[in-house]
N, C-alpha and C positions, 0 to 999 in steps of 0.2 A: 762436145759431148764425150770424146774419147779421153780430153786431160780429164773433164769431171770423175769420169768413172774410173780413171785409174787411180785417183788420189782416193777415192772410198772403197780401191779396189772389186771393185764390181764391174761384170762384164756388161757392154751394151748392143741391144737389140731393138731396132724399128720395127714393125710391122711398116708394110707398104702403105696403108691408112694413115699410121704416124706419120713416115718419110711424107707425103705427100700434104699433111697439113702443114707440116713446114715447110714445104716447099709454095704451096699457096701463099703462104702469110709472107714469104719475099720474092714473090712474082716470077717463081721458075717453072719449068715443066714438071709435071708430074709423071710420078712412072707404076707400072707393073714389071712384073717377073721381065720378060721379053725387051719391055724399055730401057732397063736398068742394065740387063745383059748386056744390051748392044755398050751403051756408054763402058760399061766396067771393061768389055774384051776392049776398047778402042783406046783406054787408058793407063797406060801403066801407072801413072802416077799416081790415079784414083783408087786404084786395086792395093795401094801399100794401106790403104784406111781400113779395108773391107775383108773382114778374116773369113767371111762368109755368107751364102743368101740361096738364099731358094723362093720358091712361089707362094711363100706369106710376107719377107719378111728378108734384113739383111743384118748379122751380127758386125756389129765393127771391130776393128783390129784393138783391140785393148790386152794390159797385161795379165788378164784374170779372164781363164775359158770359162764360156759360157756352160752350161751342163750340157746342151747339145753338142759341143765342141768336145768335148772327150769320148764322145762314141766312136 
């Protein structure tokens, strides 16, 4: 997701609904705000993906800020 979007330069963002339909359709856990927390603090390696998230939703690390991303 994060090469697609930086080759059409556009930033990418999940909703936790999305994240977790993908996550269903290859038989991993699914997560909320609180789930996804724990994994990201417990990760650094997964935290280089993740430029950001809160309790909707998680923007990935892509070359192009989201519009949330420059407040």
């Amino acid at each position: 997701m994060i090469g697609g979007a930086d080759n059409k330069k556009q930033p990418a963002y999940l909703s936790f609904q999305a994240l977790n339909k993908i996550m269903r359709n290859i038989d991993k856990p699914q997560f909320d705000y609180d789930g996804f927390k724990v994994v990201y603090d417990a990760n650094p390696d997964f935290q280089a993906y993740v430029k950001n998230f809160d309790d909707k939703g998680v923007t990935l690390a892509t070359k192009v800020e989201a519009p949330s991303d420059a407040q």
